[in-house]
N, C-alpha and C positions, 0 to 999 in steps of 0.2 A: 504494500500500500504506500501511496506517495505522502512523504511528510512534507510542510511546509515551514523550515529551517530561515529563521530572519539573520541579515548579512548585518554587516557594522552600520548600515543605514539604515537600520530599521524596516528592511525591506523582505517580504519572503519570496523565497523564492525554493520553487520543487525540486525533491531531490526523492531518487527511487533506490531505497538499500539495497544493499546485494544479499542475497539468498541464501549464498554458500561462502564456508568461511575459508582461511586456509586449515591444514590441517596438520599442523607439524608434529612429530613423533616425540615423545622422553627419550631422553638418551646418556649416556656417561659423559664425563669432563671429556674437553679440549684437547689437545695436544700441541695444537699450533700455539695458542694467545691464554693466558690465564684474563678469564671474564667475569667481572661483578657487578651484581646489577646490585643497588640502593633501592633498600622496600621500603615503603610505605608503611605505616601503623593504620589499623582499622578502630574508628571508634567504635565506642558503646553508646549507640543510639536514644539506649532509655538513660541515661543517667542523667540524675539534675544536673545540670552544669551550667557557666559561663565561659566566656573568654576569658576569663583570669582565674577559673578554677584549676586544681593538679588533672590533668589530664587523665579521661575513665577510658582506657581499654577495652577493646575484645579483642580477648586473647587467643582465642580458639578459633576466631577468622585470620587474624595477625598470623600467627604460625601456619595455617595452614595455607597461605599465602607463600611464606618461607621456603615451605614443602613443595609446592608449587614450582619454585623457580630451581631447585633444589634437584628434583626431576626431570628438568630439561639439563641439566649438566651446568647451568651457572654459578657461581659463589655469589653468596648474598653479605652485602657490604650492609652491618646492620648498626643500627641508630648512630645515622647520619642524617645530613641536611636533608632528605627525601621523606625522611620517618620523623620528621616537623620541630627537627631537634635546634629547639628556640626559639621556637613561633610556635608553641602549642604541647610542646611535651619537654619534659625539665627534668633534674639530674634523675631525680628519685624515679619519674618516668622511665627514665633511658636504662636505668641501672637493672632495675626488672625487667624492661625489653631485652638485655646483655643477655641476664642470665638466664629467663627462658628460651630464648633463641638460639646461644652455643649449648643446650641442653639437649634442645631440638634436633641442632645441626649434629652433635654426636652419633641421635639415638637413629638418624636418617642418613649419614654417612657424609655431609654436606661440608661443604666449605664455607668457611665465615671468619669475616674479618671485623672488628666495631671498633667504633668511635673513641677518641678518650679527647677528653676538652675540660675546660673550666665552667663550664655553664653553669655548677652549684652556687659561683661566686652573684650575688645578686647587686652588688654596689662597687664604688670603686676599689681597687685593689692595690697593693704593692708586688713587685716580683717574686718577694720571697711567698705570696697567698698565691700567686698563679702559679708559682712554681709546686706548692703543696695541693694545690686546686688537682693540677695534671696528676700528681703522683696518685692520688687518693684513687680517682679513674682509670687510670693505669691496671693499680692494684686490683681492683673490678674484674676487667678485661684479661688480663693474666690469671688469676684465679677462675675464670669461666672456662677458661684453655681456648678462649680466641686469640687470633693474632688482632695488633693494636696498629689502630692509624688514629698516630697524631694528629687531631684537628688542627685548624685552624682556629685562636682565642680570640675572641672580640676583648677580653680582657689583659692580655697581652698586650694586642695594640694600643690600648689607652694606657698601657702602663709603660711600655718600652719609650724610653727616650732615643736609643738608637739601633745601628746592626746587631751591638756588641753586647745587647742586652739579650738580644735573640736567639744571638751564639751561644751565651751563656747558660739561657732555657732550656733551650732545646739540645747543647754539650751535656746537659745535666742527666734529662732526660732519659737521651741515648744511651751512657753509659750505664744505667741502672735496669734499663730493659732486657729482658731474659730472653726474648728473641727478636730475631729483627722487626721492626716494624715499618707502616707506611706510611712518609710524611705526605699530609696533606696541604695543599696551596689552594685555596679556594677566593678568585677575585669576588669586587666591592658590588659587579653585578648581581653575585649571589645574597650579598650581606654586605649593607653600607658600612656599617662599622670595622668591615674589615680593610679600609682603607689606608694603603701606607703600610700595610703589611711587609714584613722582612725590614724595616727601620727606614726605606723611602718608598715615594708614590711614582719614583721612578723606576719604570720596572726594569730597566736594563741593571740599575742597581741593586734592585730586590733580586731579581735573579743571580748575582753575584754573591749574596750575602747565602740564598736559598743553597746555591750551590759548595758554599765555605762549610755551612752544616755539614753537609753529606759528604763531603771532603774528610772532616774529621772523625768521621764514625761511617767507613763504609760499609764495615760489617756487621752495623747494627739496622742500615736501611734496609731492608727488601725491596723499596722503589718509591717511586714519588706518585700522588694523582695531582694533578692539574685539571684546574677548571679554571682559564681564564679566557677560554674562547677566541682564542687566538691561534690559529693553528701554527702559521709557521714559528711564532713563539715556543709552543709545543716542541715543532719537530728540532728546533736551535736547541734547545735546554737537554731534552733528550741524546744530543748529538755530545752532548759536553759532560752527562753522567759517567762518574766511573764506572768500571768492566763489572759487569753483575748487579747493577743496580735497575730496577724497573723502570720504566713507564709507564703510566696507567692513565688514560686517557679518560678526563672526566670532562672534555669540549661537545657537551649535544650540540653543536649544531658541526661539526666534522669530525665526526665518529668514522665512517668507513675511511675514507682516504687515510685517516692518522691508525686506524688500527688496521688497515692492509700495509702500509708501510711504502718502503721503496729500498731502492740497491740498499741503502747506509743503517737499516733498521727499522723498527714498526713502534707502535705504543700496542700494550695491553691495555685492560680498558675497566672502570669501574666506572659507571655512568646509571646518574636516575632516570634517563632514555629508556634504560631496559628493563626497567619495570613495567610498563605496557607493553615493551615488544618483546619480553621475554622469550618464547617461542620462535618468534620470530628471527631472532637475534643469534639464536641458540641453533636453528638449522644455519645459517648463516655464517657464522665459524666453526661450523662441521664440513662447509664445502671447505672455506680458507683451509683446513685441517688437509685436504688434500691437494695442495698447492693452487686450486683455481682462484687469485685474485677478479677474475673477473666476474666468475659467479656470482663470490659472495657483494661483491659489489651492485652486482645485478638484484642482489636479493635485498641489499641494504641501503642502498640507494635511495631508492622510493619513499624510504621512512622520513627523510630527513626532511622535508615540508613539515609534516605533524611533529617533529622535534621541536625546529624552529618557531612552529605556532605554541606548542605547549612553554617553550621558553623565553618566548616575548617579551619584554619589559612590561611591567617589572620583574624581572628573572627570577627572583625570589616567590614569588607565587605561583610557582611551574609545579607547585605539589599539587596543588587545586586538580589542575588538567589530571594527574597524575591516576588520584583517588576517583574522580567523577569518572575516567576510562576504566579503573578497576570494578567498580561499580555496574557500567555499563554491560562488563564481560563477565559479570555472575560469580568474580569473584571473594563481592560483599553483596550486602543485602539490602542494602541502605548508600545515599549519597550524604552521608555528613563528618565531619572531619574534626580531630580534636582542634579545642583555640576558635571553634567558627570557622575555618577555614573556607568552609564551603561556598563563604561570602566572597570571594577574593576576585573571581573572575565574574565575566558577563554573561548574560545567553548567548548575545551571536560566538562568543568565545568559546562558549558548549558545543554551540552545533558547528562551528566549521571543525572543531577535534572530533567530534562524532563524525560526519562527512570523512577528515580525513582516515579517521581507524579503522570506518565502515569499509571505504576502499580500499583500504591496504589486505582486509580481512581478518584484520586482528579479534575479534569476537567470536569466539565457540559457537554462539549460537543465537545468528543475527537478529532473528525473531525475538528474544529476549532482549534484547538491546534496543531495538526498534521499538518493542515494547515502553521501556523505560525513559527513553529519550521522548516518546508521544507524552508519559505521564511528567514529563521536567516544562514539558510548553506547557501542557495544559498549567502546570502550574502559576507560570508565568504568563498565562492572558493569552495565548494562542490555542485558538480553539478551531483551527481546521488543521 
């Protein structure tokens, strides 16, 4: 049946869903790229809450979501910026996320990496509390038996007066880490506060200071992610990592070109992209697994329209698209998101991400999704 889907002009215009989805298979890890996709947390629908209440879980959609991505051969990058970590889910959130998750990931065979940050700090800080901040979530993370990626601190940067303070951090850090871990760099498009990150806002600088870390503890990085959506920035940094250190690509809007790579090297890849394309993603670098760059580009290509629209500025509310598409594809149950999230985006910003997922065929089962997307108009005052 044909929907009538309104454009950023307020204008509707028909669109006829597709019928049949793809149909991608479960399968074991990678062999070519180690891949993470960043989930999402499912809210608890009935719980009284507000926007400024602790954050009410469903846990048993949450994990089985996990499961989910866990099955198709991905590693799950878990309470990170995807899973609303700071816009709607807070330490003692995150810290239960941790630990039923690498529980999870044990008892299901999965790969999983979490977050460790300062977000418990709730006002201003000195280095020696950011530096106890991190330790304390460290400890978390290592005691769950996940591998740990250093966030990025918003409390850091307010606290850091220079490089040298950063060095000092994150030298601390490293050294006390029981295994390697992955530093993260996440740009100000993601989180304005993280601006001037690495001790300037010059990023030929901060990339210099970024890479003096990793210099001094190579044996404690496993690799870097980046998210500063900049590609050839990407592939320069990457170019300049010492021998065994990763890349891990967190640029949704050049994800296949940066994780097929070329002659000089590729990135891996942890990206909140692949949480809706999970499947998708996952057939995708099982072709790459057999040397066809073209395929999988063939297969991943097409995605990168719906990346780009779910990451639109403001970038930071790219979770919104994220959950209203898990939603869509059955599965959760419900469209609403811890913190209100749900508020964040438009309709026409619904329906052109539905439009695009519809035709890429990312939906199990598009009658269900055609379903729910009729019951989001009607909500909203469209009534044909």
């Amino acid at each position: 049946m044909t929907l009538h889907l309104p454009d950023a002009h307020g204008a509707l215009r028909a669109y006829e869903p597709r019928t049949e989805p793809l149909a991608p298979t479960p399968g074991a890890p990678f062999t070519s790229r180690t891949v993470f996709s960043a989930a999402h947390v499912v809210a608890d629908p009935y719980a009284d809450t507000t926007p400024d209440s602790q954050a009410a879980v469903d846990w048993d959609a949450t994990l089985a979501f996990r499961r989910h991505l866990w099955s198709h051969g991905l590693g799950v990058a878990e309470a990170m910026d995807t899973a609303q970590r700071g816009m709607g889910l807070d330490w003692a959130g995150a810290a239960e996320l941790i630990r039923r998750s690498a529980a999870e990931a044990k008892a299901a065979g999965g790969r999983i990496a979490c977050g460790v940050g300062t977000d418990q700090l709730t006002g201003p800080a000195n280095l020696t509390e950011v530096r106890a901040a991190y330790e304390e979530q460290l400890a978390v993370v290592e005691e769950s038996g996940a591998q740990a990626i250093l966030m990025a601190s918003r409390a850091l940067a307010a606290a850091a007066r220079d490089p040298e303070d950063y060095l000092e951090v994150y030298g601390h850090l490293l050294r006390q880490a029981a295994e390697p871990v992955i530093l993260h760099w996440l740009g100000p498009m993601f989180d304005p506060a993280l601006e001037g990150y690495w001790g300037s806002s010059d990023l030929d600088a901060a990339t210099d200071t970024f890479l003096d870390v990793i210099a001094a503890h190579p044996d404690k990085v496993d690799g870097i992610k980046v998210s500063l959506l900049d590609a050839q920035r990407e592939i320069d940094l990457r170019r300049r990592l010492p021998k065994g250190v990763r890349c891990y690509t967190g640029d949704d809007f050049h994800y296949p070109e940066l994780i097929a790579g070329d002659e000089q090297g590729f990135s891996h890849a942890l990206l909140g992209i692949f949480d809706p394309l999970g499947p998708l993603a996952a057939q995708a670098v099982r072709v790459l697994d057999t040397g066809d760059r073209e395929g999988f580009r063939a297969l991943l290509d097409p995605t990168v329209e719906l990346s780009r629209h779910l990451f639109q500025a403001p970038t930071r509310f790219y979770k919104t698209g994220v959950v209203f598409l898990a939603w869509l594809a059955g599965h959760q149950s419900h469209f609403t998101m811890v913190g209100g999230l749900q508020s964040a985006r438009s309709l026409p910003h619904f329906a052109r991400a539905y439009e695009l997922a519809d035709t890429l065929g990312l939906f199990p089962d598009p009658k269900l999704a055609e379903e729910r997307m009729r019951n989001l108009l009607s909500l909203y005052g469209v009534d044909r």
